[in-house]
Legacy VTK file of the C-alpha trace (Angstrom):
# vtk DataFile Version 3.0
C-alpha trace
ASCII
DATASET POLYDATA
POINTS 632 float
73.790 108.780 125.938
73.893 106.211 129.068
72.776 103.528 126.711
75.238 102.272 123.945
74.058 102.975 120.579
75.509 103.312 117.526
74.886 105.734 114.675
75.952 107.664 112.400
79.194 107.380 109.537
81.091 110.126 108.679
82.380 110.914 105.010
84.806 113.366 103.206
86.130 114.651 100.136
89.081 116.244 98.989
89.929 117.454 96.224
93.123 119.348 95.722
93.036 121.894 93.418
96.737 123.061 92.756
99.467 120.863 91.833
100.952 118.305 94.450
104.297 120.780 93.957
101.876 123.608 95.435
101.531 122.209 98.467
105.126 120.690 98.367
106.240 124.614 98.056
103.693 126.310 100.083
103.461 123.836 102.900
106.395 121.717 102.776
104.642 118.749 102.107
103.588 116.948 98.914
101.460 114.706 101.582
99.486 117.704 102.727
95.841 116.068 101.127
96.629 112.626 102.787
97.591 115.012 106.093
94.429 116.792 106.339
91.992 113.800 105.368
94.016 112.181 108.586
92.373 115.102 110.496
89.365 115.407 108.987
88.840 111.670 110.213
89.553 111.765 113.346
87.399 115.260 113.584
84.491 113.165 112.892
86.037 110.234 115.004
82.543 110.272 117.107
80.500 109.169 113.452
82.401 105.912 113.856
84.537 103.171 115.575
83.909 100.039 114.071
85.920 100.923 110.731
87.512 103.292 108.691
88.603 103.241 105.196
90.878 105.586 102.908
91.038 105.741 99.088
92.698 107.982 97.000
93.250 109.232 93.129
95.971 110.109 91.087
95.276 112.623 88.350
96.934 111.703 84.687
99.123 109.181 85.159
100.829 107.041 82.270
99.179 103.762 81.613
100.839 100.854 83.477
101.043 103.434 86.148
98.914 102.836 89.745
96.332 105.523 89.913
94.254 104.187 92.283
94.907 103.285 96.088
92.841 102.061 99.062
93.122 100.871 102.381
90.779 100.087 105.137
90.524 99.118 108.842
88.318 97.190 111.443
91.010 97.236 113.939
89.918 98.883 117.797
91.783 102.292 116.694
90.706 101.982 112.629
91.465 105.540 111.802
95.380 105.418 113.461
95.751 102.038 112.142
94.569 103.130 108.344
97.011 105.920 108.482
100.016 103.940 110.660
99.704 101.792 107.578
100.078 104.767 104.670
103.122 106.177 107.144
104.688 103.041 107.096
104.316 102.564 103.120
105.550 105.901 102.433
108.175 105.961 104.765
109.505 102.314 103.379
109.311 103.246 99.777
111.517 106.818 100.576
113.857 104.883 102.538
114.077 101.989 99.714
114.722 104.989 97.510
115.967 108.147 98.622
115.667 110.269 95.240
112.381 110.349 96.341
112.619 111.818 99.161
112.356 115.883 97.979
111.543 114.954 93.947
107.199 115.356 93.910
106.988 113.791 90.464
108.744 110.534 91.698
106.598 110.406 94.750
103.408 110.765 92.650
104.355 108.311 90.542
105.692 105.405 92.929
104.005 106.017 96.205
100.768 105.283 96.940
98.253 107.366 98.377
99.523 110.266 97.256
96.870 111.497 94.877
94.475 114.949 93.943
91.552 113.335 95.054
90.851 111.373 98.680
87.655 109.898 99.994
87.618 108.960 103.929
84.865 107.030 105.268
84.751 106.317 109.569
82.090 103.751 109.699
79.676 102.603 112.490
78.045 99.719 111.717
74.244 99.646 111.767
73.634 96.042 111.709
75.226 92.812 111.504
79.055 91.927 110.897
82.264 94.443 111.750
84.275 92.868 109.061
86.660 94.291 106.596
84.079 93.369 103.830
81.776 95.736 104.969
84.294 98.803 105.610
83.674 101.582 102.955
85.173 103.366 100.645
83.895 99.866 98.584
85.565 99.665 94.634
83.922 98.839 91.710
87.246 97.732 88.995
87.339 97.770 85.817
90.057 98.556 83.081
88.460 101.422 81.536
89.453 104.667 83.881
86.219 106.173 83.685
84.321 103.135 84.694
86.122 102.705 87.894
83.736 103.820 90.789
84.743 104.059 94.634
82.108 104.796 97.253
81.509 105.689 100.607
78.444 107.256 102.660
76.417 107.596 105.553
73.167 106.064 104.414
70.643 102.854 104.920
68.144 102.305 102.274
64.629 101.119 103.326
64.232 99.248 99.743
66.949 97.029 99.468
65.001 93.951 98.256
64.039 96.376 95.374
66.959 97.828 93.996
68.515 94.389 94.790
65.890 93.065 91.864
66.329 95.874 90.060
70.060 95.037 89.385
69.074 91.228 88.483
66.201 92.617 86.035
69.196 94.491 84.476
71.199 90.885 84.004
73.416 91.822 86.832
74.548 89.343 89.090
75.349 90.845 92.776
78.034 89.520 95.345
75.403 90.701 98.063
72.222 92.364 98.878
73.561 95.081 100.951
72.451 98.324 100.633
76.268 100.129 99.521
77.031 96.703 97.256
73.485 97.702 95.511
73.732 101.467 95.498
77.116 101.255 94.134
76.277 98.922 91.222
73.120 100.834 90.263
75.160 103.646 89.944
77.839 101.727 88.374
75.515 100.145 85.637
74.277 103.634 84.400
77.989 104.778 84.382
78.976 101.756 82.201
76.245 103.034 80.124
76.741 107.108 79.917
80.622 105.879 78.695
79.255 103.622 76.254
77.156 105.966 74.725
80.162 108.371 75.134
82.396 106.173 73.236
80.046 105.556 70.521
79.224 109.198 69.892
82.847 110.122 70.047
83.799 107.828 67.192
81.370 109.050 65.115
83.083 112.060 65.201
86.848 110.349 63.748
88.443 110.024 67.057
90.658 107.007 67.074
90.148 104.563 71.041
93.234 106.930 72.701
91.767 110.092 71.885
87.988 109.042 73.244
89.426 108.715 76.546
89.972 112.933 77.984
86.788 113.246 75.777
84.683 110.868 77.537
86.150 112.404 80.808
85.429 116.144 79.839
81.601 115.249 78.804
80.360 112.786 81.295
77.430 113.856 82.902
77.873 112.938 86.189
74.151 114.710 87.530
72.848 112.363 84.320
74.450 109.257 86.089
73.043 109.954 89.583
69.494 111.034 88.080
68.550 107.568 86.545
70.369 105.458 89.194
68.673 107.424 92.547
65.235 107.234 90.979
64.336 104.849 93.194
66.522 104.996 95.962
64.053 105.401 99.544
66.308 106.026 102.912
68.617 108.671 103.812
71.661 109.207 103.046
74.846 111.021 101.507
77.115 109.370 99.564
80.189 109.872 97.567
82.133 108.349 94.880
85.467 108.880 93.118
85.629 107.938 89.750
88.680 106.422 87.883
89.752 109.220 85.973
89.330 111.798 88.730
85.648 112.969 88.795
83.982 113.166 92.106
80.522 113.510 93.300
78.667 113.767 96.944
74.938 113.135 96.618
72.307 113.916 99.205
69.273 112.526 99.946
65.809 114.723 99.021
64.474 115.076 102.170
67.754 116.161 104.260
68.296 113.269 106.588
71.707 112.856 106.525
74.360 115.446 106.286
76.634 116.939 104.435
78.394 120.315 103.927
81.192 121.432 101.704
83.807 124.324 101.176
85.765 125.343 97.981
88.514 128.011 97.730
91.705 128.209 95.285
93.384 125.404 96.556
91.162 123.086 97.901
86.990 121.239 97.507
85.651 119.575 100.573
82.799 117.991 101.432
82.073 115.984 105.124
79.109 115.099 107.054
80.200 118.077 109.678
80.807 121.883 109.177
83.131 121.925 112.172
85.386 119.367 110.659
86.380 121.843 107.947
86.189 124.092 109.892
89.010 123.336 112.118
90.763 121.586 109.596
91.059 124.294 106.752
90.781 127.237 109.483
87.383 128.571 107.892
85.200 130.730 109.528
81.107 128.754 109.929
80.016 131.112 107.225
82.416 129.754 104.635
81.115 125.985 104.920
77.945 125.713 103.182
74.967 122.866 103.714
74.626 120.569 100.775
71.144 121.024 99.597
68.508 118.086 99.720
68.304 116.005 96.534
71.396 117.633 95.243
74.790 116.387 94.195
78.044 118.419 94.524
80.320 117.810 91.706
83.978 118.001 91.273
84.858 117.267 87.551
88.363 116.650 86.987
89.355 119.719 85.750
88.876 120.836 89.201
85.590 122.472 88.274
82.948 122.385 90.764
78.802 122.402 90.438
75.846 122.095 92.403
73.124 119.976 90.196
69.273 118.965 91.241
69.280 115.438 90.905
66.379 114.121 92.924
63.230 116.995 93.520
63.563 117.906 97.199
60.970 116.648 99.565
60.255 118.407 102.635
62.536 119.230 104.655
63.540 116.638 107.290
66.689 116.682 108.385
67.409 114.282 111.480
67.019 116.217 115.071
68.943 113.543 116.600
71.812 114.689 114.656
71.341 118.206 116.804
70.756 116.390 119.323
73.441 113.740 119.825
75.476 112.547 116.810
77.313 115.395 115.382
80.076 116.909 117.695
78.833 120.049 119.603
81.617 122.084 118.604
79.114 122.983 115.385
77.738 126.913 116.268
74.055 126.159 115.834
74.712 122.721 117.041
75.690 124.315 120.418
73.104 126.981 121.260
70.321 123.744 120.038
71.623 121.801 122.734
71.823 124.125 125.551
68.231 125.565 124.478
66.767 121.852 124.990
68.390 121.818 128.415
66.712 125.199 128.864
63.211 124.430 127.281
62.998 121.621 129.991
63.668 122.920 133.404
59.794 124.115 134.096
59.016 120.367 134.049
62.337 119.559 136.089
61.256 122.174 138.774
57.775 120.987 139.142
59.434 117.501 140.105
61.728 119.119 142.693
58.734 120.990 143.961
60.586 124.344 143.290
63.603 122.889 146.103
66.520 124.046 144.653
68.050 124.785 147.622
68.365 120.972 148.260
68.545 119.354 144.837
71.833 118.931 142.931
72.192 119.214 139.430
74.392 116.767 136.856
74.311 114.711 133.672
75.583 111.787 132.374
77.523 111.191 129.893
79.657 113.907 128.709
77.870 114.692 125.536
75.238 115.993 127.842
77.341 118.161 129.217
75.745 121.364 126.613
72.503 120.638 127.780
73.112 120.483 130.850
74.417 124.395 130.718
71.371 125.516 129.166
69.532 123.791 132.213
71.790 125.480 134.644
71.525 128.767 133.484
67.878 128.266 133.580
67.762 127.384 136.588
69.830 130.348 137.510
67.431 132.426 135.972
64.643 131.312 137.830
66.378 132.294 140.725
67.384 135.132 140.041
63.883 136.361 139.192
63.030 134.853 142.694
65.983 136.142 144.070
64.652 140.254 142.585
60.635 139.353 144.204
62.449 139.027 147.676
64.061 141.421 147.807
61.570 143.702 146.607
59.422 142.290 148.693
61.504 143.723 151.997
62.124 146.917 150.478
64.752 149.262 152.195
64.663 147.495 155.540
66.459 144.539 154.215
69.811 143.535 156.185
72.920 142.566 155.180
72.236 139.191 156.465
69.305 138.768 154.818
70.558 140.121 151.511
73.512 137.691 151.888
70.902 134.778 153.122
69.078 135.277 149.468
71.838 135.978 147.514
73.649 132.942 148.115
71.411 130.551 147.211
72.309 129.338 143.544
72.276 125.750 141.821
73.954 122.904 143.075
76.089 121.815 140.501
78.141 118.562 140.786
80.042 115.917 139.037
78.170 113.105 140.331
79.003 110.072 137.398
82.115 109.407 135.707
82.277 106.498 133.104
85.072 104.090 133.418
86.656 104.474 130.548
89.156 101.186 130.937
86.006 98.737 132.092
85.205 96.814 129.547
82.378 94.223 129.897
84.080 91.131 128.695
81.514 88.629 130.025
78.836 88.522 127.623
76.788 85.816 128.039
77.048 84.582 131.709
74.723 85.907 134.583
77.329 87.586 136.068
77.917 90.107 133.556
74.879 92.161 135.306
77.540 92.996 138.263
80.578 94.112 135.553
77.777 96.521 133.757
77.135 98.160 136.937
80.564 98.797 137.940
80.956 100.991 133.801
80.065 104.596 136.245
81.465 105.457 139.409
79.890 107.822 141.811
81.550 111.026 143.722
80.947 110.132 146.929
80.249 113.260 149.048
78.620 115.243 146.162
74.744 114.758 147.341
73.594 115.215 150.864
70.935 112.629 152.301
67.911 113.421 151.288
68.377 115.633 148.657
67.188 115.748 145.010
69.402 114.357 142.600
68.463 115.575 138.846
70.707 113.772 136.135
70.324 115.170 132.723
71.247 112.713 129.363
70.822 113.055 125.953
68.332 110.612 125.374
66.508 107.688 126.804
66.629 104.661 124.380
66.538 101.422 126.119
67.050 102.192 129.756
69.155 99.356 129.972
72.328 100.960 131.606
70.013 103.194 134.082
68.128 99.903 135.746
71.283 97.601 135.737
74.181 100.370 136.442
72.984 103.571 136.878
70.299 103.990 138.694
71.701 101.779 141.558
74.902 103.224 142.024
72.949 106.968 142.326
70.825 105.937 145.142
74.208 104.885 146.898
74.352 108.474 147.505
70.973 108.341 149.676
69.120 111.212 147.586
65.184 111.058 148.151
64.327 111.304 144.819
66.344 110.929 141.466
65.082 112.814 138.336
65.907 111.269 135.076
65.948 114.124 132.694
66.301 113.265 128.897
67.064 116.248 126.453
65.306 114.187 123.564
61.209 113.180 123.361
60.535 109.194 124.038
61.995 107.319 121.099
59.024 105.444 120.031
59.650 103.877 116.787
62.355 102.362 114.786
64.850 104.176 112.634
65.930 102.943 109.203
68.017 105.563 107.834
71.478 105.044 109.205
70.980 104.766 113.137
71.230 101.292 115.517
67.474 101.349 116.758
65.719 98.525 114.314
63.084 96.947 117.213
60.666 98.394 118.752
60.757 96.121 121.550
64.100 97.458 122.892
62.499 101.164 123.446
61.761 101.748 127.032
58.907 103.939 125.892
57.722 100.999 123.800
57.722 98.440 126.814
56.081 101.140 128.937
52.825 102.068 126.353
52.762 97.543 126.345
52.445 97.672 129.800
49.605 100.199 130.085
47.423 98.394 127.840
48.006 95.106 129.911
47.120 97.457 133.055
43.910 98.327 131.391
42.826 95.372 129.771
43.174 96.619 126.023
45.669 94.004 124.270
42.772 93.612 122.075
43.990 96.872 120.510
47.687 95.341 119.738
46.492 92.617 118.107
43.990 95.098 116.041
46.817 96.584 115.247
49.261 93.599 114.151
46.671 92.871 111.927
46.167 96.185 109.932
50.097 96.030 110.010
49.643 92.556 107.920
47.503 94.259 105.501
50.079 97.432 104.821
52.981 94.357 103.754
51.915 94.481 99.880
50.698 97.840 99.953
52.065 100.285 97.295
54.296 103.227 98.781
51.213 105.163 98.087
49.252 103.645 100.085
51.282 102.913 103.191
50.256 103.974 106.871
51.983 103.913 110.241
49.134 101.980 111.959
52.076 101.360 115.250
50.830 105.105 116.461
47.788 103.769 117.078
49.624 101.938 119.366
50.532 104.729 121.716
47.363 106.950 120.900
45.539 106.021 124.034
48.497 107.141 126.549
49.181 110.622 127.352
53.467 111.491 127.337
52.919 111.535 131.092
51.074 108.290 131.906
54.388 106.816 129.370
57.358 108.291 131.100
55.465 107.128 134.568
55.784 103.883 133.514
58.798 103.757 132.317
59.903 105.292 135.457
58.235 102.116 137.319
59.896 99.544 134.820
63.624 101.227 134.960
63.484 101.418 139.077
64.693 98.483 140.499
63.214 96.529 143.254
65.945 97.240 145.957
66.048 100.714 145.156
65.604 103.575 148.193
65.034 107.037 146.242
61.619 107.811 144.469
62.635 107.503 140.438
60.915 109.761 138.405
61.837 110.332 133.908
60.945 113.520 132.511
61.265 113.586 128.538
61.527 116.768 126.295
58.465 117.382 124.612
58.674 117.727 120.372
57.181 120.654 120.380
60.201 121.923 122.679
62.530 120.005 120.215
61.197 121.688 117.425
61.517 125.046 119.260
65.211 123.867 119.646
65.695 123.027 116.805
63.764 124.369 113.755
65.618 123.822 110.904
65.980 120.141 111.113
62.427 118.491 111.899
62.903 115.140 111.408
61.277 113.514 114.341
60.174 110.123 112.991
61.758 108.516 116.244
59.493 110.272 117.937
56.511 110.690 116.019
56.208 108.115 113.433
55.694 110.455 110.821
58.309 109.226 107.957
59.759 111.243 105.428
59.596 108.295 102.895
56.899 105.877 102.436
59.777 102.986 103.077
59.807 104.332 107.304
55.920 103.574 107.035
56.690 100.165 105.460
59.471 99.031 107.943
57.981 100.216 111.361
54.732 98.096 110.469
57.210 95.278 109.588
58.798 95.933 113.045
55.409 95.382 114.506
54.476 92.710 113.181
57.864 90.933 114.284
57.841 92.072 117.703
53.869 90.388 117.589
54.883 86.830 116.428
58.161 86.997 118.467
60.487 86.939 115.584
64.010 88.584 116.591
64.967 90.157 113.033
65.515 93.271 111.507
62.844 94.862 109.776
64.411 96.393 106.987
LINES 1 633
632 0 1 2 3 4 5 6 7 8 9 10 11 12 13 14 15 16 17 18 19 20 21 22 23 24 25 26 27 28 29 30 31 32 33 34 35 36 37 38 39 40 41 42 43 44 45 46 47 48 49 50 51 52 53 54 55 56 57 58 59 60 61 62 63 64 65 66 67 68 69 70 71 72 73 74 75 76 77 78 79 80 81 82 83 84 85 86 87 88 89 90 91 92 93 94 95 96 97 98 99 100 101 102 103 104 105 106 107 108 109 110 111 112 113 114 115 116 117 118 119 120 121 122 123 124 125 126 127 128 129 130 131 132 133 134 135 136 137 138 139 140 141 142 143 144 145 146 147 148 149 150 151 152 153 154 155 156 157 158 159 160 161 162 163 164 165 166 167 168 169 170 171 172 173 174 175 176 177 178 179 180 181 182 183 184 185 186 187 188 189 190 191 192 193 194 195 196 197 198 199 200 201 202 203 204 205 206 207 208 209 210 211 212 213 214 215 216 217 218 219 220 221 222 223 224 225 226 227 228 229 230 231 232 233 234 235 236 237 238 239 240 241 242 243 244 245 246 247 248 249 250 251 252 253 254 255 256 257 258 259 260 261 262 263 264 265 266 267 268 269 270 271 272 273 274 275 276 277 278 279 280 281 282 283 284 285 286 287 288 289 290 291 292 293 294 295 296 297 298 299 300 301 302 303 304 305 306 307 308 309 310 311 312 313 314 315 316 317 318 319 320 321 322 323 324 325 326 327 328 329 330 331 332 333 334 335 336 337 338 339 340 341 342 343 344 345 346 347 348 349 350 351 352 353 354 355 356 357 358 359 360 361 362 363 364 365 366 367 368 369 370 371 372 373 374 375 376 377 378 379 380 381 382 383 384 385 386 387 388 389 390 391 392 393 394 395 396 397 398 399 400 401 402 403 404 405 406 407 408 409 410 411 412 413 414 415 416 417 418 419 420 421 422 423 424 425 426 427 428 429 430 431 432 433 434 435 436 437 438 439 440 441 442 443 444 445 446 447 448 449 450 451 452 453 454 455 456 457 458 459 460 461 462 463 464 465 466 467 468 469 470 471 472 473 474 475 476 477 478 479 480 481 482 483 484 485 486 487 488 489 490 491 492 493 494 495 496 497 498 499 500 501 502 503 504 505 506 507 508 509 510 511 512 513 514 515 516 517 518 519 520 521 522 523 524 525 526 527 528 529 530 531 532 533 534 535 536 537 538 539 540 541 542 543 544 545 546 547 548 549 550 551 552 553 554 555 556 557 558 559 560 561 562 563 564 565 566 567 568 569 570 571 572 573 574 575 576 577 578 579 580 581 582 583 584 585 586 587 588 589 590 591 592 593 594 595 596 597 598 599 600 601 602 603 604 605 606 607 608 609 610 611 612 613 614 615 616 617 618 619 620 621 622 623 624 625 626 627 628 629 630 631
């Protein structure tokens, strides 16, 4: 993706279910959990740079004994400087005491870290502040075991305001109203009040304080918990705690937006946001790693047992397409063929913009990520020649020479490496004029790769902004001298906000957005925005019920053409030579692409929770009295 935008966090769970000494025997190591949540971070390394966080849980320790440890990061490298700092702990406390050094049961019991059960969080931040505060995995202390809750998840809740009252109508007293703060202390409320209950019963029943405790651990209903606290959660997300004693839980949201999968054998549960991350870490074939169902937890109780419960009735199904798209790494198997079938699923519109010339258009993409569908383009386009290539041929019959054969048989796509992103250039100037001339210096050109006057088609994920293409990209292209450059984006025009976990809060920074504003001032119809800030006003009180996305009426009166022609005109600047032209994937090519995960509010406005109805009318109505905010 040309523009910068952040998205997605990445979670996982381990749970080791042999003892430490296992591991110590089998794989030399008594460090193997704190090893392999080190690589299932940086395997999801692309969910998140602006943090990372690591906690961990020791299993049965003596009281007076540490049991719990976390550590977390908003350095530049968070995930090596998270585990730099566990390397540097262990390796001090060994060194401080070297009967450590081969004895498990001392290292469990003074080293930290070391522990049965580890939670890893890399973060991106959605909104607002990069500071340690708002790293996960976030802690909720307290001197009872079981009532110790730590939390991490990939998630944004549309409803914070309510939950937030929620907690005070429950005499609670929050630090802040952010959405993990109030997630976690809804959850922790009915947690305090399933061991109460607990303690109560078990009493009853002649157990002295001492002996409650295993009790309360063995019967805590930890689907229970998450049923009454979730009730009223609206966003996406999937989230998972550790408690004190050692339970463990990853919850999903009911309509699939967010991710998660999971894997259990004899020695090991794990859950993450990506298959390929287990994957590669625990060498497991795809079929092994299993999707976490929507509106369902997976438990891990601390006998090591493990359980799939219902705790929110599913919805339908809509898990996010940019995930296919974009945010999860292509390595995933399904992930892979989606990609290169959107590149493929576009080319008819890409060779009516060439005219049919492939013979003198060249073919790239920018940025990497691209790369995937950029091969299903390719081979597309390959296709289409070869059919041509058969009709030709035919077409002579018998008399055809060798120079003629040779003449059609050569011709095949263009492929080059026209962009490559400066990976050291780093726009340091943020506020002065002249940071326009450092942002178009971020891509280099290979000079050489396009002849004058050819057709220059440049696929890329997506089109969000258009920011980077106008200032940077787009200018150093036409240094090449092509007569037309083809914008091609794998993903439909983002058209509306998100509000379940990714950077894109306003619709006023969507290219697609500024385009549709633009055609209504060309034809005279503003009348119709301010039509529609109004009914936008009326939707602010409305019950969830009752709430409707009145912004697509924004964008009814334009065809998907007459938008990506304007945007075409608005991202082409002045000084430019080539012809610009922006071709966008159609949804119901993405939904071809990708079938199993449908969620296309981005591009549709249709919301899988009344909340997405609530905040993109909010979003409106800030854009239309100018107020630079977030609307959720």
């Amino acid at each position: 993706m040309s523009d910068a935008i952040k998205h997605e966090c990445g979670i996982s769970v381990i749970r080791l279910l042999k003892p430490l000494e296992y591991y110590k025997e089998k794989y030399g190591t008594a460090f193997y959990g704190v090893n392999k949540m080190y690589l299932m971070m940086e395997k999801q390394h692309n969910r998140g740079q602006d943090g990372a966080g690591f906690a961990s849980i020791k299993l049965d320790m003596n009281a007076g004994e540490r049991y719990m440890s976390r550590v977390r990061s908003s350095e530049q490298q968070p995930i090596q400087n998270i585990f730099a700092q566990i390397n540097d702990r262990i390796n001090t406390e060994i060194q401080q005491n070297p009967s450590y050094a081969n004895d498990v049961a001392l290292q469990k019991k003074h080293i930290p870290y070391i522990g049965e059960l580890l939670l890893g969080h890399v973060r991106y931040g959605t909104f607002g502040k990069n500071s340690i505060e708002s790293v996960h995995p976030f802690l909720r202390q307290n001197n009872w075991m079981h009532r110790n809750l730590i939390m991490a998840g990939n998630f944004n809740m549309t409803n914070v305001h309510e939950l937030f009252d929620n907690l005070v109508q429950l005499g609670q007293h929050p630090k802040e109203m952010a959405d993990t703060i109030t997630v976690m202390e809804k959850i922790g409320h009915f947690l305090d009040d399933a061991v109460a209950k607990l303690y109560k019963q078990i009493k009853k029943e002649g157990f002295n304080k001492q002996e409650a405790s295993p009790l309360i651990a063995e019967r805590l209903k930890i689907a229970k918990i998450l049923r009454r606290a979730a009730k009223n959660f609206d966003g996406g997300y999937a989230m998972a705690g550790l408690l004190g004693h050692g339970d463990a839980f990853v919850l999903r949201d009911p309509a699939g937006i967010r991710p998660a999968y999971y894997y259990i054998d004899d020695e090991v549960a794990v859950v993450a946001s990506e298959r390929p991350a287990i994957q590669t870490v625990f060498n497991v074939s795809y079929d092994k790693v299993k999707e976490l169902d929507p509106g369902h937890a997976f438990i891990i109780k601390k006998n090591g047992s493990t359980s799939l419960k219902k705790v929110l009735e599913p919805t339908e199904r809509k898990s996010c397409s940019f995930e296919r798209i974009y945010f999860s790494r292509g390595s995933d198997k399904e992930i892979y063929e989606e990609r290169k079938k959107l590149g493929k699923l576009i080319f008819p519109k890409i060779l009516k913009a060439i005219d049919s010339d492939i013979k003198k258009t060249v073919f790239s993409y920018i940025p990497n990520t691209a790369e995937t569908s950029f091969f299903g383009m390719v081979k597309e386009a390959q296709n289409y020649l070869n059919k041509k290539k058969e009709e030709q041929i035919l077409a002579i019959g018998s008399k055809i020479t060798s120079e003629e054969l040779h003449e059609i048989l050569d011709v095949r796509p263009r492929i080059e490496k026209v962009a490559i992103k400066d990976a050291k250039l780093r726009t340091f100037i943020t506020q002065d004029d002249s940071r326009d001339d450092l942002v178009a210096h971020v891509y280099d050109i290979s000079y050489g790769s396009v002849d004058k006057g050819d057709n220059l088609v440049i696929i890329d994920d997506s089109i969000v902004r258009g920011t980077t293409l106008k200032k940077s990209i787009l200018r150093i292209l036409d240094r090449l001298s092509p007569k037309k450059i083809i914008v091609v984006s794998s993903a439909p025009q983002i058209r509306y906000p998100d509000c379940y976990g990714i950077d894109m809060a306003k619709l006023e920074d969507f290219i697609a957005f500024r385009a549709a504003l633009d055609l209504h001032k060309d034809r005279g119809t503003m009348g119709v925005v301010e039509d529609i800030y109004k009914k936008c006003l009326t939707q602010v009180n409305a019950k969830d019920v009752n709430v409707i996305n009145y912004v697509k009426e924004f964008y009814a009166p334009f065809t998907a053409d007459e938008i990506s022609k304007k945007s075409g005109e608005l991202l082409s600047p002045k000084d430019i030579k080539a012809e610009v032209e922006i071709i966008y994937q159609s949804i119901e090519n993405l939904h071809q692409a990708c079938p199993k995960n449908l969620g296309d509010w981005y591009f549709t406005g249709n919301y899988p929770t009344a909340g997405g109805n609530r905040v993109v009318n909010r979003a409106f109505i800030n854009f239309f009295e100018g107020k630079n905010e977030r609307a959720y």
